[in-house]
N, C-alpha and C positions, 0 to 999 in steps of 0.2 A: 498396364499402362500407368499404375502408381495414381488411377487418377485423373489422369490430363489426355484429353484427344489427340494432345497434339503428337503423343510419345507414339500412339496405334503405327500410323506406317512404317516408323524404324525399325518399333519393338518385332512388327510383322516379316520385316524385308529381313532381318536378320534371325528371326524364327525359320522362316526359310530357309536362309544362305546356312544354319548349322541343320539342316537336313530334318524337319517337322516334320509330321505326316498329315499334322492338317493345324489348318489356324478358328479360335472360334474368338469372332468379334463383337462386341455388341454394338447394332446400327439400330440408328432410329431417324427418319424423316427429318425431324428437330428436335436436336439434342436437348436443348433448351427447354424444351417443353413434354423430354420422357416424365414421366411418373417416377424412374428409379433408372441409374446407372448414366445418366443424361451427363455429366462431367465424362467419361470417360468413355459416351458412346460415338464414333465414328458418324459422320452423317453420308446418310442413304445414298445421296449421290456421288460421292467423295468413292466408294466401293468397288465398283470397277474400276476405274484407273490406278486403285491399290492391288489388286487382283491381275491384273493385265502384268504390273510391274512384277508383283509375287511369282506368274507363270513363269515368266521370262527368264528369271534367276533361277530357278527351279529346274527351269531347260539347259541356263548354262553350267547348271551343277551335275545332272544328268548326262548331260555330253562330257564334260571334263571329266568324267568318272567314269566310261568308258572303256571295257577294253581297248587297246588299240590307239587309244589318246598319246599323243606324241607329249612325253613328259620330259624336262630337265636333266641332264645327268647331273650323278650324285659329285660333290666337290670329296 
């Protein structure tokens, strides 16, 4: 995240979309008031709705890779 909370959900959503096998975030209640990593922790609540979107892509990368998935002809 370089740092900045605000980078966590892209950096996550595209740690995803190139095929992760897991994300390790640091969350805390108030970021403002961790002890250590508090600039660059995600806040607690913020987590599942990053998670929910993270599944979600995870599922359409899973489907599109599919056997059987109706893909493009080659030009």
């Amino acid at each position: 995240s370089s740092g900045e909370r605000e980078m966590v959900p892209y950096l996550a959503r595209a740690a995803v979309a190139a095929g992760c096998d897991a994300l390790f975030l640091e969350v805390h209640p108030r970021p403002e008031e961790a002890l250590s990593d508090g600039p660059n922790a995600l806040r607690l609540d913020d987590l599942p709705a990053l998670l929910r979107v993270c599944l979600r892509i995870r599922e359409a990368i899973t489907i599109a890779n599919a056997p059987g998935y109706p893909r493009p002809a080659h030009a």
